[in-house]
mmCIF file of the N, C-alpha and C atoms, coordinates in Angstrom:
data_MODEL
# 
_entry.id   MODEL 
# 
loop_
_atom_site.group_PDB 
_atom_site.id 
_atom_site.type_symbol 
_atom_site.label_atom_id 
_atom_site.label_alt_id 
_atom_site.label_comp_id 
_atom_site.label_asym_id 
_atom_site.label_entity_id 
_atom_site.label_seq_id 
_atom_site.pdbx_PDB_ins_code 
_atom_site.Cartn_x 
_atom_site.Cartn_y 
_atom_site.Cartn_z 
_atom_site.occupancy 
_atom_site.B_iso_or_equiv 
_atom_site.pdbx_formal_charge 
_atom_site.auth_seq_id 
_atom_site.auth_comp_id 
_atom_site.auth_asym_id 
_atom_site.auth_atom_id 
_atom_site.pdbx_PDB_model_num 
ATOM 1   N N  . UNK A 1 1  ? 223.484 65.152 137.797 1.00 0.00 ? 1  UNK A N  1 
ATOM 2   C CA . UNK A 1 1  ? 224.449 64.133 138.190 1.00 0.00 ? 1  UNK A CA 1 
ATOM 3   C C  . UNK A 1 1  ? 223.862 62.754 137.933 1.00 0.00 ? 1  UNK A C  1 
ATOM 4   N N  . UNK A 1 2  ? 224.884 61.671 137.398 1.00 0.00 ? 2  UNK A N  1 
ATOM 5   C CA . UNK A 1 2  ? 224.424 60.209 137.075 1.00 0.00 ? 2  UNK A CA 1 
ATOM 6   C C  . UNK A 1 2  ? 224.543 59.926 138.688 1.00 0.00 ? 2  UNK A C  1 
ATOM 7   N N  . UNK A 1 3  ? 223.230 58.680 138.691 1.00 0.00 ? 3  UNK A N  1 
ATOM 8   C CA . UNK A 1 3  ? 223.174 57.801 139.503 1.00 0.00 ? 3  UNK A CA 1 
ATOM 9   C C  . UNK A 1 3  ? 223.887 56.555 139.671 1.00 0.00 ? 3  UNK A C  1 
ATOM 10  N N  . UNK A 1 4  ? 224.304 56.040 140.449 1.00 0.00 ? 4  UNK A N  1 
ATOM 11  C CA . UNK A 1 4  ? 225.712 55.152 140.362 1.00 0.00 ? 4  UNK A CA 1 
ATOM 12  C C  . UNK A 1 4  ? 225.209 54.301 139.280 1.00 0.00 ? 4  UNK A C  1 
ATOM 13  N N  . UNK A 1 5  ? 224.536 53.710 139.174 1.00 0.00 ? 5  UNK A N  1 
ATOM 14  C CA . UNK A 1 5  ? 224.075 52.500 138.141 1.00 0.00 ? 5  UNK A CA 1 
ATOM 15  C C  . UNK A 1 5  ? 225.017 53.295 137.060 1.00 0.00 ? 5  UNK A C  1 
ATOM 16  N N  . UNK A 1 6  ? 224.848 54.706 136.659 1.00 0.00 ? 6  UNK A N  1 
ATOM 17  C CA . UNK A 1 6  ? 225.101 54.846 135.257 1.00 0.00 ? 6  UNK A CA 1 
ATOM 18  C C  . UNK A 1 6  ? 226.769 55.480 135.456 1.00 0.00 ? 6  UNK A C  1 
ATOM 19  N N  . UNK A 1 7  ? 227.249 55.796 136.633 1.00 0.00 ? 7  UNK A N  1 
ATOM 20  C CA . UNK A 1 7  ? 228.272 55.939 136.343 1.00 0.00 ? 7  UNK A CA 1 
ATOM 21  C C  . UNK A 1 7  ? 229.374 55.017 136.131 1.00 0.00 ? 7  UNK A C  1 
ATOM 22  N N  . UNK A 1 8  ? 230.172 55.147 135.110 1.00 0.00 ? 8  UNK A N  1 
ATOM 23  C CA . UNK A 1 8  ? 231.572 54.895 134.521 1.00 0.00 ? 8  UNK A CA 1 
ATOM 24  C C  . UNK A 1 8  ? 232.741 54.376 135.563 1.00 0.00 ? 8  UNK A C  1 
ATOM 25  N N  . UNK A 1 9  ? 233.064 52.860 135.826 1.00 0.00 ? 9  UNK A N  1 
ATOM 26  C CA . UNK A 1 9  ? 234.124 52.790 136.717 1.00 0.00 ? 9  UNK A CA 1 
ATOM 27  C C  . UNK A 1 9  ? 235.238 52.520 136.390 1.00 0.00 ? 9  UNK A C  1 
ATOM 28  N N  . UNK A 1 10 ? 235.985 53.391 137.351 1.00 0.00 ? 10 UNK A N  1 
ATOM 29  C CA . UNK A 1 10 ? 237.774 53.935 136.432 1.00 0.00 ? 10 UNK A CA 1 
ATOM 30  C C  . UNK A 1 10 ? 238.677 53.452 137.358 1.00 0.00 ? 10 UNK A C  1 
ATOM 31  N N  . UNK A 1 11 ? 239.527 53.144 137.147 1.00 0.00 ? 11 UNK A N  1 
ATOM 32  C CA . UNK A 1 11 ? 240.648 52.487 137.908 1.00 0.00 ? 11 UNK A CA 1 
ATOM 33  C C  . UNK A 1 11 ? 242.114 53.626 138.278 1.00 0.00 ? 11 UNK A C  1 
ATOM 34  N N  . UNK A 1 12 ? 242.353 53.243 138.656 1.00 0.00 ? 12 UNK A N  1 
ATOM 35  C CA . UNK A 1 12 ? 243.313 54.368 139.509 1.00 0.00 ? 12 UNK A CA 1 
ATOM 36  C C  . UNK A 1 12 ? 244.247 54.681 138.306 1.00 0.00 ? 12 UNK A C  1 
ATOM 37  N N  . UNK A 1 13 ? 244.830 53.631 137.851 1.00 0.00 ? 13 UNK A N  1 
ATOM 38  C CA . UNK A 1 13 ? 245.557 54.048 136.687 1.00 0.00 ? 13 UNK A CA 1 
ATOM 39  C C  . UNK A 1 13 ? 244.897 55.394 135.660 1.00 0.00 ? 13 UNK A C  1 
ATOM 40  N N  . UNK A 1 14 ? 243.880 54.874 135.338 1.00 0.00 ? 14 UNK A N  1 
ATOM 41  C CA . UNK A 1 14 ? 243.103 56.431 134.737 1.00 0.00 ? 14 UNK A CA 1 
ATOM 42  C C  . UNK A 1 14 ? 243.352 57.208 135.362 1.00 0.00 ? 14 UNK A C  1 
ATOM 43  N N  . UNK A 1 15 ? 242.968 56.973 136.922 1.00 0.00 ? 15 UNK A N  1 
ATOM 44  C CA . UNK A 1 15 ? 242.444 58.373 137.351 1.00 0.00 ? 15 UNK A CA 1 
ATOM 45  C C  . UNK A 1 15 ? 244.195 59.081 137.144 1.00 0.00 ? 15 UNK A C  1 
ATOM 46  N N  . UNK A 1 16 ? 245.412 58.664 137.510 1.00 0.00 ? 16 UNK A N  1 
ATOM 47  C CA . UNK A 1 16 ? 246.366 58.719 137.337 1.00 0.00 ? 16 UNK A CA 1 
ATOM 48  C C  . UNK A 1 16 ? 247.203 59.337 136.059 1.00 0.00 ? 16 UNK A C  1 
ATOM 49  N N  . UNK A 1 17 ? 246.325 58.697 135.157 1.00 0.00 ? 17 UNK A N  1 
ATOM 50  C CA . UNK A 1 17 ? 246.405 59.127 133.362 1.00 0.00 ? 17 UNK A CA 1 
ATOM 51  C C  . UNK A 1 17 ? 245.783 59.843 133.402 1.00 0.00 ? 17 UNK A C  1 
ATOM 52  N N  . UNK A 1 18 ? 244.952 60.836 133.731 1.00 0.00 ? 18 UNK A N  1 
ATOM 53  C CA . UNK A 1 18 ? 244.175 61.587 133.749 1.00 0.00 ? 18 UNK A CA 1 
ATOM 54  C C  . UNK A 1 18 ? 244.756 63.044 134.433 1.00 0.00 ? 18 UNK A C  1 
ATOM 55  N N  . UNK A 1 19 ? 245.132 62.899 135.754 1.00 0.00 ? 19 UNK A N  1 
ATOM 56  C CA . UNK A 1 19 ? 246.277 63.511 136.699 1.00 0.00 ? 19 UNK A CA 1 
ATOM 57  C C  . UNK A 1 19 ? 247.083 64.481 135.769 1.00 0.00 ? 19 UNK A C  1 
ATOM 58  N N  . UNK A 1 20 ? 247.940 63.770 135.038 1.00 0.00 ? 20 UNK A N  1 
ATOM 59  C CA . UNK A 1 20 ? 249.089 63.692 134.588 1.00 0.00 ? 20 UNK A CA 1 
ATOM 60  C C  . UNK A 1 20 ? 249.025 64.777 133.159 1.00 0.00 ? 20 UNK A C  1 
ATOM 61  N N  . UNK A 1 21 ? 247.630 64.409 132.378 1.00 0.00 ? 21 UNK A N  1 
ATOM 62  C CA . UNK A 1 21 ? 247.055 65.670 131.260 1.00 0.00 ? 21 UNK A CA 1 
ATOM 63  C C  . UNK A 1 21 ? 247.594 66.825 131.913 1.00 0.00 ? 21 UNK A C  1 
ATOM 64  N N  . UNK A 1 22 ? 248.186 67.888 131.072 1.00 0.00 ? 22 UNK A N  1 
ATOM 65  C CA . UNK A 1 22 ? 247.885 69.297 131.223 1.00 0.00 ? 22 UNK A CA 1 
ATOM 66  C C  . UNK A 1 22 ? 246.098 70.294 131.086 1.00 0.00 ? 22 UNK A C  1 
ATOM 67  N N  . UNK A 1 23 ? 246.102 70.895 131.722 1.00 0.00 ? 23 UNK A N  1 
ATOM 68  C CA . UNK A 1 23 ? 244.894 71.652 131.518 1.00 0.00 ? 23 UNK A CA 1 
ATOM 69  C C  . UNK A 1 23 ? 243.860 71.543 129.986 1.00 0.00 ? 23 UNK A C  1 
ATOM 70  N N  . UNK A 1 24 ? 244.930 71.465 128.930 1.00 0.00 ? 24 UNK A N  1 
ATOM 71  C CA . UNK A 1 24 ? 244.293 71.651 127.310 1.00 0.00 ? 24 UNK A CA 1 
ATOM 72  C C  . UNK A 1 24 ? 245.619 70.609 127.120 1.00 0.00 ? 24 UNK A C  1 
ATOM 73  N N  . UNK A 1 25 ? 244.670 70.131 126.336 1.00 0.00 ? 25 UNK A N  1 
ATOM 74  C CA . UNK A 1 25 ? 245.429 69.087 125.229 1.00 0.00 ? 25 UNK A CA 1 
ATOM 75  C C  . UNK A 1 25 ? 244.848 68.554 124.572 1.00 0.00 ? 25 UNK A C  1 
ATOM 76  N N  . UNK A 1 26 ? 245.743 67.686 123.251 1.00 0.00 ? 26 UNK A N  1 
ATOM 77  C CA . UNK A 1 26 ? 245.236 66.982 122.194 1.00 0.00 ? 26 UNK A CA 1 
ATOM 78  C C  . UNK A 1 26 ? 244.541 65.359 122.116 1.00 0.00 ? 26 UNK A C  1 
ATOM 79  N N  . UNK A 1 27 ? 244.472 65.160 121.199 1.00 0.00 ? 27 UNK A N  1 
ATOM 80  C CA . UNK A 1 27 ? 243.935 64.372 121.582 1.00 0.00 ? 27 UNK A CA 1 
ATOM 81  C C  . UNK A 1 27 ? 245.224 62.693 121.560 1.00 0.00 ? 27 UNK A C  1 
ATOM 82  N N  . UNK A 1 28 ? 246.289 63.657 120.558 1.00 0.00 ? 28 UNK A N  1 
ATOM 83  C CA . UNK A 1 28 ? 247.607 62.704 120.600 1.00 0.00 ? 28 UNK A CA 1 
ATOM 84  C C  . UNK A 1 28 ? 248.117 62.850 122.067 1.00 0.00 ? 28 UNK A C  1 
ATOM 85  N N  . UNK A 1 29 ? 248.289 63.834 122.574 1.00 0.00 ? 29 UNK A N  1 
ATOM 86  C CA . UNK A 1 29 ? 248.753 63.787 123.514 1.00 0.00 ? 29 UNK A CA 1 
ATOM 87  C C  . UNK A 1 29 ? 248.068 63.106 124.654 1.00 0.00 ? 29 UNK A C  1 
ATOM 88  N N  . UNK A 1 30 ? 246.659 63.086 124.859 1.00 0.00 ? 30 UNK A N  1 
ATOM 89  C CA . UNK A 1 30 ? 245.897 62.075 125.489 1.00 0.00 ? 30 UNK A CA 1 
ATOM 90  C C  . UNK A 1 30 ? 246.453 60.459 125.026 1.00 0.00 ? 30 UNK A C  1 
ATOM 91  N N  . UNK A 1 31 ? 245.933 60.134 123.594 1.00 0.00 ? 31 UNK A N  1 
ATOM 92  C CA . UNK A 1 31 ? 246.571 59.078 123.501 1.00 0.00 ? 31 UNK A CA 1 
ATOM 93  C C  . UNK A 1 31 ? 248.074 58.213 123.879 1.00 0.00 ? 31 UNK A C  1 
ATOM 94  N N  . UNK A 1 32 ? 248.985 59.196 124.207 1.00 0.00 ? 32 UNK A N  1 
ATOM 95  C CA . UNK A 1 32 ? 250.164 58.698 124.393 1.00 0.00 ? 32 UNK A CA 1 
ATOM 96  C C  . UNK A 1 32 ? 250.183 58.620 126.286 1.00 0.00 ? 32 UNK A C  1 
ATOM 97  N N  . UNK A 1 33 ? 249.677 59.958 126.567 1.00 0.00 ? 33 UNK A N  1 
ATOM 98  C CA . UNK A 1 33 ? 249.253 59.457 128.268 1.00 0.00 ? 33 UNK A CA 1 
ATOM 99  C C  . UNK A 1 33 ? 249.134 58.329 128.586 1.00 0.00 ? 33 UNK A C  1 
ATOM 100 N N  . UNK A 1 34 ? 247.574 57.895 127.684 1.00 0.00 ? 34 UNK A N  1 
ATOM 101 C CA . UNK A 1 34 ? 247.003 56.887 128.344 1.00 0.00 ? 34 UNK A CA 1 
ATOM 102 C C  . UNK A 1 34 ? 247.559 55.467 127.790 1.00 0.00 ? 34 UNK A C  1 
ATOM 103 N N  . UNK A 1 35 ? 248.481 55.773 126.641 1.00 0.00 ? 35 UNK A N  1 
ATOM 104 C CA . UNK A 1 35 ? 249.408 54.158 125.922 1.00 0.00 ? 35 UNK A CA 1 
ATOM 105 C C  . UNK A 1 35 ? 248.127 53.912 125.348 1.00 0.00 ? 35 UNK A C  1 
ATOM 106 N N  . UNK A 1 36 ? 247.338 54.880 124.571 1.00 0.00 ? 36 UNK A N  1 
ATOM 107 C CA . UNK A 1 36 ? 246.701 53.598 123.575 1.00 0.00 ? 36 UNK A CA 1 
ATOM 108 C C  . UNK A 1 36 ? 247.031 53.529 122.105 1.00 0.00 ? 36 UNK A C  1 
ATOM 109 N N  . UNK A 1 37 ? 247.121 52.645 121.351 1.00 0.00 ? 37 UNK A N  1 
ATOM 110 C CA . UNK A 1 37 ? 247.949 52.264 120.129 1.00 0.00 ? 37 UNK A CA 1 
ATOM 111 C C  . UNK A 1 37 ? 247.762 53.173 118.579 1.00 0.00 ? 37 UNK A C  1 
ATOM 112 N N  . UNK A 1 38 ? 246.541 53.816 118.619 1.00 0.00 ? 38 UNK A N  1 
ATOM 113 C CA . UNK A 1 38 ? 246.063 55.411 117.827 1.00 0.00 ? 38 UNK A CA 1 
ATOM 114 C C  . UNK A 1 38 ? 245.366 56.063 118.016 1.00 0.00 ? 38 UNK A C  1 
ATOM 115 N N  . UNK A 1 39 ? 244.778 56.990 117.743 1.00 0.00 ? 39 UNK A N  1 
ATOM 116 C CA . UNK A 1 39 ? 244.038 57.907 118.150 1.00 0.00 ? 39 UNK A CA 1 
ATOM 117 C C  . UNK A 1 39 ? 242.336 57.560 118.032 1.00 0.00 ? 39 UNK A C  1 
ATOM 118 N N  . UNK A 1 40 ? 241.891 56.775 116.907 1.00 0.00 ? 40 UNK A N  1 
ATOM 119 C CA . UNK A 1 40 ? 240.810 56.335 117.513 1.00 0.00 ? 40 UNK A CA 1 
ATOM 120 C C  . UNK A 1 40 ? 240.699 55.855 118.665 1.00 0.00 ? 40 UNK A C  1 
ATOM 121 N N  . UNK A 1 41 ? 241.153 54.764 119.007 1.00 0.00 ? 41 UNK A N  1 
ATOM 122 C CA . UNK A 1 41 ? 240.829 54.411 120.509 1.00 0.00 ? 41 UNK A CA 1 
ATOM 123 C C  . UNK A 1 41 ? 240.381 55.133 121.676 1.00 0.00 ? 41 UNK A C  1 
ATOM 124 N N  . UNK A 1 42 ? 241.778 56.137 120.901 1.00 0.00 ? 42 UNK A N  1 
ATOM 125 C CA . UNK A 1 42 ? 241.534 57.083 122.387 1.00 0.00 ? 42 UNK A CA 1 
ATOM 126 C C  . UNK A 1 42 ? 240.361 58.104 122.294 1.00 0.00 ? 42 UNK A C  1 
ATOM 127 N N  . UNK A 1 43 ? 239.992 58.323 121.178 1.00 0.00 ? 43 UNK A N  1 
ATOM 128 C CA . UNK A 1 43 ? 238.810 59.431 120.676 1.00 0.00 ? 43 UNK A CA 1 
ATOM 129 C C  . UNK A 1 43 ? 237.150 58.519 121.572 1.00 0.00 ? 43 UNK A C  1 
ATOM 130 N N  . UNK A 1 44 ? 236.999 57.138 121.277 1.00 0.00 ? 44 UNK A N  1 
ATOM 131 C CA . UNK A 1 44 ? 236.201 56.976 122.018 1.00 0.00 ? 44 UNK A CA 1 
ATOM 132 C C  . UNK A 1 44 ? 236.009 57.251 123.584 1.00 0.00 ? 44 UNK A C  1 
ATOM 133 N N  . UNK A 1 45 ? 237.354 57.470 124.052 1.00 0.00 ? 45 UNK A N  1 
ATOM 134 C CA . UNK A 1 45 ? 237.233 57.553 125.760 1.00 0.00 ? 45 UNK A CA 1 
ATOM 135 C C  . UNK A 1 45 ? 237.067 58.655 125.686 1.00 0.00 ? 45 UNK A C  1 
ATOM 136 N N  . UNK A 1 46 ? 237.577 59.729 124.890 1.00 0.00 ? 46 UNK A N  1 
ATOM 137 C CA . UNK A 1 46 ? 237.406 61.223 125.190 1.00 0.00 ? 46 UNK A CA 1 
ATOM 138 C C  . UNK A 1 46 ? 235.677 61.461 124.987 1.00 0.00 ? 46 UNK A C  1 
ATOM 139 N N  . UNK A 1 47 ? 235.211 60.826 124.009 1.00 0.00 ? 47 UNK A N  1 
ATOM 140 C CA . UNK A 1 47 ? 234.025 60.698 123.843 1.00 0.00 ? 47 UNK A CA 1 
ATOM 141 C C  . UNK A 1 47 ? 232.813 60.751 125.355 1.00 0.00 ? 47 UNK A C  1 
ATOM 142 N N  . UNK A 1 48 ? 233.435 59.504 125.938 1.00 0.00 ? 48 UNK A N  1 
ATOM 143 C CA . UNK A 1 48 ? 232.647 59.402 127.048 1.00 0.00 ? 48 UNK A CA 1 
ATOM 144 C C  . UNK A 1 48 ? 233.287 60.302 128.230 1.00 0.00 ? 48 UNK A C  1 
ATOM 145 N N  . UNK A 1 49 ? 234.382 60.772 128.414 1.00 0.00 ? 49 UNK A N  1 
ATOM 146 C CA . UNK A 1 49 ? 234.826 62.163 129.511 1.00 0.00 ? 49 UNK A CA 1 
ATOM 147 C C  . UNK A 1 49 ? 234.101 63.062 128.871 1.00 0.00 ? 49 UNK A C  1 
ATOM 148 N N  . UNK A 1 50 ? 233.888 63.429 127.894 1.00 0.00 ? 50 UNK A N  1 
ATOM 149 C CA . UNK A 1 50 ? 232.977 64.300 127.216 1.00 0.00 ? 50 UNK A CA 1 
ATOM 150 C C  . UNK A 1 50 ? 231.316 64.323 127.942 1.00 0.00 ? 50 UNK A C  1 
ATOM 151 N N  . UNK A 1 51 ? 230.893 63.317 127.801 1.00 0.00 ? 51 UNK A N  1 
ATOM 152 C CA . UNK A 1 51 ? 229.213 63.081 127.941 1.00 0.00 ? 51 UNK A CA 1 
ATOM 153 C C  . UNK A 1 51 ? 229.495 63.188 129.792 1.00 0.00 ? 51 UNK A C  1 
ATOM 154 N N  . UNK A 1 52 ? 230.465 62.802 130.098 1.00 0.00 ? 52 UNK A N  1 
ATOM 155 C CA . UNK A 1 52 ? 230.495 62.694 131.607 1.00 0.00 ? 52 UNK A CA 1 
ATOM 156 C C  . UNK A 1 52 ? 230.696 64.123 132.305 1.00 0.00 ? 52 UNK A C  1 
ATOM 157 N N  . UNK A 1 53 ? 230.755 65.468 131.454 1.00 0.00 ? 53 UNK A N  1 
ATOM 158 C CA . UNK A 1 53 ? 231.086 66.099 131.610 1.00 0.00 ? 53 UNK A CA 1 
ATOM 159 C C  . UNK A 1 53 ? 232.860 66.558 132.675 1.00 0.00 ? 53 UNK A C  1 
ATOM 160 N N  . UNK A 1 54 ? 233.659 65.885 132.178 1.00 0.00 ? 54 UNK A N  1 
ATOM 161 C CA . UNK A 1 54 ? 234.910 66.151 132.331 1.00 0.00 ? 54 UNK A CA 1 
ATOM 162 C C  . UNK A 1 54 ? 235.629 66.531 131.654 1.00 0.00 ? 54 UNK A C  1 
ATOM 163 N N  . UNK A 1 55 ? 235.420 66.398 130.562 1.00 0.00 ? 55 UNK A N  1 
ATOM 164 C CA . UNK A 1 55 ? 236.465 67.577 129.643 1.00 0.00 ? 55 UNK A CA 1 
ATOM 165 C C  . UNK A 1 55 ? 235.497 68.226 128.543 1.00 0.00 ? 55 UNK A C  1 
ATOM 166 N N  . UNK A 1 56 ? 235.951 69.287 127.948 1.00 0.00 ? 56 UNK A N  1 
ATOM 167 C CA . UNK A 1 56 ? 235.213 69.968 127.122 1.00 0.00 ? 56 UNK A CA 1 
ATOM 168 C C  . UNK A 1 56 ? 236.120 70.192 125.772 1.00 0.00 ? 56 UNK A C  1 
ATOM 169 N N  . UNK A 1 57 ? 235.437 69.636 124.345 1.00 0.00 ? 57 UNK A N  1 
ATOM 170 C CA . UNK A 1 57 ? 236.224 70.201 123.228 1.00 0.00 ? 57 UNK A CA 1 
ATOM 171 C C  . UNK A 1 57 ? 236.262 71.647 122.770 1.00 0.00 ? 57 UNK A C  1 
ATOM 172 N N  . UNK A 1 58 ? 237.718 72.200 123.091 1.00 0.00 ? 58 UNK A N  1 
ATOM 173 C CA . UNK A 1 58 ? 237.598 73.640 122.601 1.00 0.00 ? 58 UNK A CA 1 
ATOM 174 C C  . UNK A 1 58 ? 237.402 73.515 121.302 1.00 0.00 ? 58 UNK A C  1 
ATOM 175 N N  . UNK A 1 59 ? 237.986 72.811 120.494 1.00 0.00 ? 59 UNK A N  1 
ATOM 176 C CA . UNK A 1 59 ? 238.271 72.847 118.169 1.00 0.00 ? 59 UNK A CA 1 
ATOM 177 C C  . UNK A 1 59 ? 238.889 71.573 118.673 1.00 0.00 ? 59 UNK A C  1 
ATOM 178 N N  . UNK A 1 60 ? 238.409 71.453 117.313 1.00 0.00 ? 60 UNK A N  1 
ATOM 179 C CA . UNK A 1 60 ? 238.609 69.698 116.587 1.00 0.00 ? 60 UNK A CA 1 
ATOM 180 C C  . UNK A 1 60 ? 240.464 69.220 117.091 1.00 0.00 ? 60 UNK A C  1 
ATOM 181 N N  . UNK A 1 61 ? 240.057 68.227 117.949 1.00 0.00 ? 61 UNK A N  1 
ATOM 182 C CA . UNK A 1 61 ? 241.439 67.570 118.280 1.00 0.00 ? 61 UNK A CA 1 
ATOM 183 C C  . UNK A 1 61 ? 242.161 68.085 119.291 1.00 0.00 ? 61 UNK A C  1 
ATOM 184 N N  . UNK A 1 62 ? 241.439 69.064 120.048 1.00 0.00 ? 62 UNK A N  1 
ATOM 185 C CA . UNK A 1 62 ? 241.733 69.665 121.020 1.00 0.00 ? 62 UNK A CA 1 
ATOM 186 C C  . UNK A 1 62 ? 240.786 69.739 122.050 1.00 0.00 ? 62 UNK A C  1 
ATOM 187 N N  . UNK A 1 63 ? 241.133 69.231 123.845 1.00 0.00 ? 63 UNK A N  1 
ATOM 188 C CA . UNK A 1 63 ? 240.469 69.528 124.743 1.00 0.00 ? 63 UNK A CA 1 
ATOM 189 C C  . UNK A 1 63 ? 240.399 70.200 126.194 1.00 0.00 ? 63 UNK A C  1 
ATOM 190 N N  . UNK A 1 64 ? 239.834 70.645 126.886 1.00 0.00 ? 64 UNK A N  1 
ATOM 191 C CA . UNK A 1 64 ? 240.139 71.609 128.082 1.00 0.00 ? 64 UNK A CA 1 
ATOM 192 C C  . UNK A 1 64 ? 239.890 70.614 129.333 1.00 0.00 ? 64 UNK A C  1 
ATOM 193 N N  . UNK A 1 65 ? 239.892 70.352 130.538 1.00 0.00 ? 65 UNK A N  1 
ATOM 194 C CA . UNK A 1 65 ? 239.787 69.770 131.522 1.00 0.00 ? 65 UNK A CA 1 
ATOM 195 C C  . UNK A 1 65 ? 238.779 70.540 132.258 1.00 0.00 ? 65 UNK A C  1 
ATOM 196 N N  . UNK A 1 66 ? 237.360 70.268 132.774 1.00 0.00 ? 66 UNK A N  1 
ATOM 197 C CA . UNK A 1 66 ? 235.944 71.083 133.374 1.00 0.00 ? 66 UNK A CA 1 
ATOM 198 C C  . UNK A 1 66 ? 236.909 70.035 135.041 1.00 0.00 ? 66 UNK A C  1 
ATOM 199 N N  . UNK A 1 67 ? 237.037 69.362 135.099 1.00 0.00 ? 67 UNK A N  1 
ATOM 200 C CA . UNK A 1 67 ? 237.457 68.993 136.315 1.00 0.00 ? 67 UNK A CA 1 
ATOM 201 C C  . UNK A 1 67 ? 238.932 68.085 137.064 1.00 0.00 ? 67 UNK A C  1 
ATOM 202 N N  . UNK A 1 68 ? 239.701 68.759 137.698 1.00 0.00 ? 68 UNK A N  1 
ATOM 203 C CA . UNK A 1 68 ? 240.958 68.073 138.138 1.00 0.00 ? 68 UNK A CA 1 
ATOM 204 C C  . UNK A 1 68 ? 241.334 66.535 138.559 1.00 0.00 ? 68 UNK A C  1 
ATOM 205 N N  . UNK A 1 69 ? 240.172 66.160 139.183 1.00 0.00 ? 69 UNK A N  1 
ATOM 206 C CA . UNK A 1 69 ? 239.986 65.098 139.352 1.00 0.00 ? 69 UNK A CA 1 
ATOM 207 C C  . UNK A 1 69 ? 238.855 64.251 139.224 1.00 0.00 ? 69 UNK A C  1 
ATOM 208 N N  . UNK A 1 70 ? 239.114 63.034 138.477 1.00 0.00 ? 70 UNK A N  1 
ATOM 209 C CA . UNK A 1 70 ? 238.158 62.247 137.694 1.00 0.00 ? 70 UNK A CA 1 
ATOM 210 C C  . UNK A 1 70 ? 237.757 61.102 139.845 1.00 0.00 ? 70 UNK A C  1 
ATOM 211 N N  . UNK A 1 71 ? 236.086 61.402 139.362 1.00 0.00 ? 71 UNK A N  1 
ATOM 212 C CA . UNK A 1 71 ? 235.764 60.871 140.992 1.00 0.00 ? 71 UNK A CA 1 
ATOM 213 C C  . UNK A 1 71 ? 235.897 59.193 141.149 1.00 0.00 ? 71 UNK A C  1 
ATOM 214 N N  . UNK A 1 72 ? 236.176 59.404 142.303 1.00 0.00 ? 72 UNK A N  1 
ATOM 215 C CA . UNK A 1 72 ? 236.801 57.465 142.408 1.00 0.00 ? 72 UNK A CA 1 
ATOM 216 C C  . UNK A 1 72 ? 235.041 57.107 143.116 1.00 0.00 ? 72 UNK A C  1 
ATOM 217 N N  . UNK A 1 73 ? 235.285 55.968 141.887 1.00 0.00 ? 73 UNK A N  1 
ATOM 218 C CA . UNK A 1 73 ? 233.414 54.951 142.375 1.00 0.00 ? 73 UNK A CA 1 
ATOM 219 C C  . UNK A 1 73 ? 233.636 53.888 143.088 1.00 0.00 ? 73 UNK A C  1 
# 
Protein backbone atom coordinates (compact mmCIF):
# COMPACT_ATOMS: atom_id res chain seq x y z
CA UNK A 1 0.00 0.00 0.00
CA UNK A 2 1.15 3.79 -0.99
CA UNK A 3 1.80 6.09 1.75
CA UNK A 4 -0.36 9.18 1.59
CA UNK A 5 2.45 11.38 0.20
CA UNK A 6 2.20 9.06 -2.88
CA UNK A 7 -1.29 8.59 -3.11
CA UNK A 8 -3.40 10.07 -6.05
CA UNK A 9 -6.18 12.70 -4.99
CA UNK A 10 -9.58 12.18 -6.67
CA UNK A 11 -12.49 14.18 -6.40
CA UNK A 12 -15.86 12.88 -5.97
CA UNK A 13 -16.76 13.40 -9.43
CA UNK A 14 -14.22 10.52 -10.31
CA UNK A 15 -14.97 8.66 -7.66
CA UNK A 16 -18.58 8.98 -9.19
CA UNK A 17 -17.18 8.34 -12.87
CA UNK A 18 -15.75 5.57 -11.68
CA UNK A 19 -19.12 4.21 -9.78
CA UNK A 20 -20.90 4.38 -12.81
CA UNK A 21 -18.15 1.89 -15.12
CA UNK A 22 -19.54 -1.54 -15.50
CA UNK A 23 -17.36 -4.35 -14.09
CA UNK A 24 -15.22 -4.71 -17.75
CA UNK A 25 -15.00 -2.12 -20.08
CA UNK A 26 -13.29 -0.27 -22.79
CA UNK A 27 -11.40 2.04 -22.83
CA UNK A 28 -14.06 4.24 -25.14
CA UNK A 29 -16.40 3.55 -22.90
CA UNK A 30 -14.26 4.87 -19.97
CA UNK A 31 -13.57 7.81 -22.03
CA UNK A 32 -17.10 8.85 -22.59
CA UNK A 33 -17.89 8.18 -18.67
CA UNK A 34 -15.41 10.34 -17.71
CA UNK A 35 -16.18 13.28 -20.85
CA UNK A 36 -12.73 13.23 -21.97
CA UNK A 37 -12.31 14.54 -25.62
CA UNK A 38 -10.29 10.98 -27.04
CA UNK A 39 -9.03 8.20 -25.99
CA UNK A 40 -5.58 9.16 -25.32
CA UNK A 41 -6.39 11.24 -22.55
CA UNK A 42 -8.22 8.85 -21.11
CA UNK A 43 -5.52 5.97 -21.66
CA UNK A 44 -3.22 8.03 -19.39
CA UNK A 45 -5.69 7.87 -16.34
CA UNK A 46 -6.29 4.25 -16.96
CA UNK A 47 -2.61 4.11 -16.90
CA UNK A 48 -2.35 5.35 -13.40
CA UNK A 49 -5.76 3.16 -11.99
CA UNK A 50 -3.59 0.60 -13.41
CA UNK A 51 -0.23 1.21 -11.28
CA UNK A 52 -2.72 2.03 -8.39
CA UNK A 53 -3.87 -1.22 -8.65
CA UNK A 54 -7.62 -0.58 -9.45
CA UNK A 55 -8.27 -1.88 -12.55
CA UNK A 56 -6.61 -4.60 -14.41
CA UNK A 57 -6.08 -4.90 -18.39
CA UNK A 58 -7.71 -8.09 -19.53
CA UNK A 59 -6.49 -7.47 -23.87
CA UNK A 60 -5.63 -4.41 -25.44
CA UNK A 61 -8.46 -1.74 -24.95
CA UNK A 62 -10.15 -3.58 -22.55
CA UNK A 63 -10.39 -3.43 -18.62
CA UNK A 64 -11.74 -5.32 -15.43
CA UNK A 65 -12.39 -3.36 -12.11
CA UNK A 66 -9.85 -5.19 -8.93
CA UNK A 67 -11.96 -2.69 -6.78
CA UNK A 68 -15.67 -1.08 -6.44
CA UNK A 69 -14.71 1.75 -4.92
CA UNK A 70 -11.91 4.14 -5.72
CA UNK A 71 -10.74 5.30 -1.75
CA UNK A 72 -11.61 8.91 -0.81
CA UNK A 73 -8.07 10.81 0.48
Amino acid sequence: MKDAAQQRRRTNKFQECFRLLSEQFSTEQFAQTFGYANNRAAQKTLQRLEADKAIKRTMRGHYKKLVSELPII
